[in-house]
C-alpha positions in Angstrom: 48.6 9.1 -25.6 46.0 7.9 -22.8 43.3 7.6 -25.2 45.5 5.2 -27.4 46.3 3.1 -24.1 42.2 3.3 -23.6 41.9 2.2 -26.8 44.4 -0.4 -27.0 43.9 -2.1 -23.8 39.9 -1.6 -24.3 39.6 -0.8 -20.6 39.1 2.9 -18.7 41.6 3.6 -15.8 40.7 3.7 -12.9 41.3 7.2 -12.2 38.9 8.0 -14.8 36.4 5.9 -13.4 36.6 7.6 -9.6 36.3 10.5 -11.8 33.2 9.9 -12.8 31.4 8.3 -10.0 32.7 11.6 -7.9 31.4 13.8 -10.6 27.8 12.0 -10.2 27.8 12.5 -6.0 28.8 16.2 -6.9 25.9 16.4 -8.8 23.7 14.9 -6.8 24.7 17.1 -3.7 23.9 20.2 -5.7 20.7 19.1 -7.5 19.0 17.3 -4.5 19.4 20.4 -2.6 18.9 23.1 -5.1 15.8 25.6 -3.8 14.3 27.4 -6.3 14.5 31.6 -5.9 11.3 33.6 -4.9 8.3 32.3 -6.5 9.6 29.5 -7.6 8.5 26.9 -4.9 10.5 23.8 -5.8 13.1 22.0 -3.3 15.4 20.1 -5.2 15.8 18.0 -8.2 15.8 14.3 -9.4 18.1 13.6 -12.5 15.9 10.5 -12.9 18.1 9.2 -15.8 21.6 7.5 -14.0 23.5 6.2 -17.3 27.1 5.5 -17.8 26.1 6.9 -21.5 25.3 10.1 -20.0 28.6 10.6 -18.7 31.8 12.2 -20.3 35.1 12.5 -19.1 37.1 14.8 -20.6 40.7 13.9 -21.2 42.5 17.2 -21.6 40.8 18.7 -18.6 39.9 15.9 -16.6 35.9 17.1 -16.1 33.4 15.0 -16.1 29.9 16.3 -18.0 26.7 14.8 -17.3 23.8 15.2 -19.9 20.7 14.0 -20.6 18.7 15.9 -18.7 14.6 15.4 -20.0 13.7 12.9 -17.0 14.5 15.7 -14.6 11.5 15.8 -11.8 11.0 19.1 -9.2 10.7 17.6 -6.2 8.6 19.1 -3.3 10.2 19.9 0.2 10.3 16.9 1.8 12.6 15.4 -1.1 9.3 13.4 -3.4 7.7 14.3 -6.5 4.1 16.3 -6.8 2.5 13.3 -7.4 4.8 11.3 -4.7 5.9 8.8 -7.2 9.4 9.4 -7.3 12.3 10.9 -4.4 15.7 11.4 -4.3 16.1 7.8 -3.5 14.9 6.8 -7.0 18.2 9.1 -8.4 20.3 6.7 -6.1 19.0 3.4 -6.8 19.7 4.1 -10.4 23.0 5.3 -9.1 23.9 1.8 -7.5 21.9 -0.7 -10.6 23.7 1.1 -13.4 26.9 2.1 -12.2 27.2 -1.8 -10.3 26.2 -2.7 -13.9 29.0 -1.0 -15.5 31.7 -2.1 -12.5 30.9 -5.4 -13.3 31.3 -5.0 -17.0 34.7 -2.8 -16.9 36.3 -3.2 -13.9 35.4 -6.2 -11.6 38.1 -5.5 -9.3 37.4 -2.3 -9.0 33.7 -2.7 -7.8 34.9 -5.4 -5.1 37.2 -2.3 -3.8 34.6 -0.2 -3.3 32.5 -3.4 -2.1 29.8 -2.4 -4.3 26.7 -4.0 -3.8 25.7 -7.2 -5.9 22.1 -6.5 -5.9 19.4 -4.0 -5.5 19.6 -2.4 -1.8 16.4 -2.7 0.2 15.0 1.1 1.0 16.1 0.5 4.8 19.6 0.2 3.8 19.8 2.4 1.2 21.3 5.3 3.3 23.7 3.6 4.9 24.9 1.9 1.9 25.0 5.4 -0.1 27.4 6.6 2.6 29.7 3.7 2.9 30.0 4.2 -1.2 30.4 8.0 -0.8 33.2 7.3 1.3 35.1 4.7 -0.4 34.8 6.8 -4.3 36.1 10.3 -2.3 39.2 8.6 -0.9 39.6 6.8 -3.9 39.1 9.6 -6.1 41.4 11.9 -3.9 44.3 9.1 -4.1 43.8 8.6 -8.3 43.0 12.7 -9.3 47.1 13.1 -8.3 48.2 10.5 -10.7 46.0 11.7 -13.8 47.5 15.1 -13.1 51.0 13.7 -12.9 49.9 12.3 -16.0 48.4 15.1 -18.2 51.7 17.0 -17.3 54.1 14.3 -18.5 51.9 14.7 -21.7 52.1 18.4 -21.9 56.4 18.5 -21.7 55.9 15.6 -24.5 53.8 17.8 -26.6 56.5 20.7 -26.1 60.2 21.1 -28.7 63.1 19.5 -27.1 66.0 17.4 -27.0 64.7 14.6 -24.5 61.1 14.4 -26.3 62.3 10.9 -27.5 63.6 9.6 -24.0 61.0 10.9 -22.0 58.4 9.2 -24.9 60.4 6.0 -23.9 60.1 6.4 -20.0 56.8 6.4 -20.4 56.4 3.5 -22.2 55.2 0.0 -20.4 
């Protein structure tokens, strides 16, 4: 039933879409902060490849996957590359560009909410502006995760034998 009403109205909800931008700071916590085990001497890692394509929300589970994982880059202990190229800062710049990209695209109102930035941010600001967007995608998430679990359970007692199937079909119905 959602993915018909994501089909028909051609537009992801928004609890799917805080889904998804929580999913990628998850990610980013654990992989620019992974340490490698003995002998291994690598301090993190860069995903290097922030896509919206690379991202997959599950819709009987609610999980997000993220794949695509070839551009991956060790990085050293003070957070760059060997060859000092690339740092975690690269993984966030794509972060903001691609995901401000798709905002734009799929959900304008959305992307003034979390005030979103228009344009690349400068390296000095980069920090501050990852934070203030942390913030603003947790709350948001935390608000929207109850209503696509209120959700997925109104589907499952749909899916189940019953008098009421019809009615509650109706209910839920724009």
């Amino acid at each position: 039933m959602l993915l018909e009403r994501i089909q028909d109205s051609g537009t992801l909800p928004v609890a799917v879409i805080y889904a998804c931008l929580h999913a990628i700071l998850a990610v980013f916590e654990t992989i620019h902060e992974a340490k490698g085990e003995a002998g291994e001497p690598f301090f993190g890692l860069l995903w290097n490849d922030v896509k919206i394509d690379h991202v997959f929300w599950n819709p009987e589970n609610g999980l997000v996957t993220i794949i695509d994982w070839g551009n991956t880059i060790l990085l050293e202990a003070d957070g760059a590359s060997r060859n000092r190229r690339h740092s975690r800062a690269d993984d966030w710049r794509q972060f903001i560009e691609e995901m401000g990209r798709f905002l734009q695209q799929n959900a304008p109102e959305l992307a003034k909410t979390l005030e979103w930035p228009e344009t690349s941010v400068s390296p000095d600001a980069l920090a501050a502006t990852i934070q203030r967007l942390k913030k603003r995608i947790v709350a948001g998430h935390q608000k929207n995760s109850g209503l696509f679990k209120e959700l997925q359970e109104t589907q499952a007692q749909l899916t189940q034998p019953g008098l009421d199937a019809d009615q509650r079909l109706a209910e839920l119905q724009p």
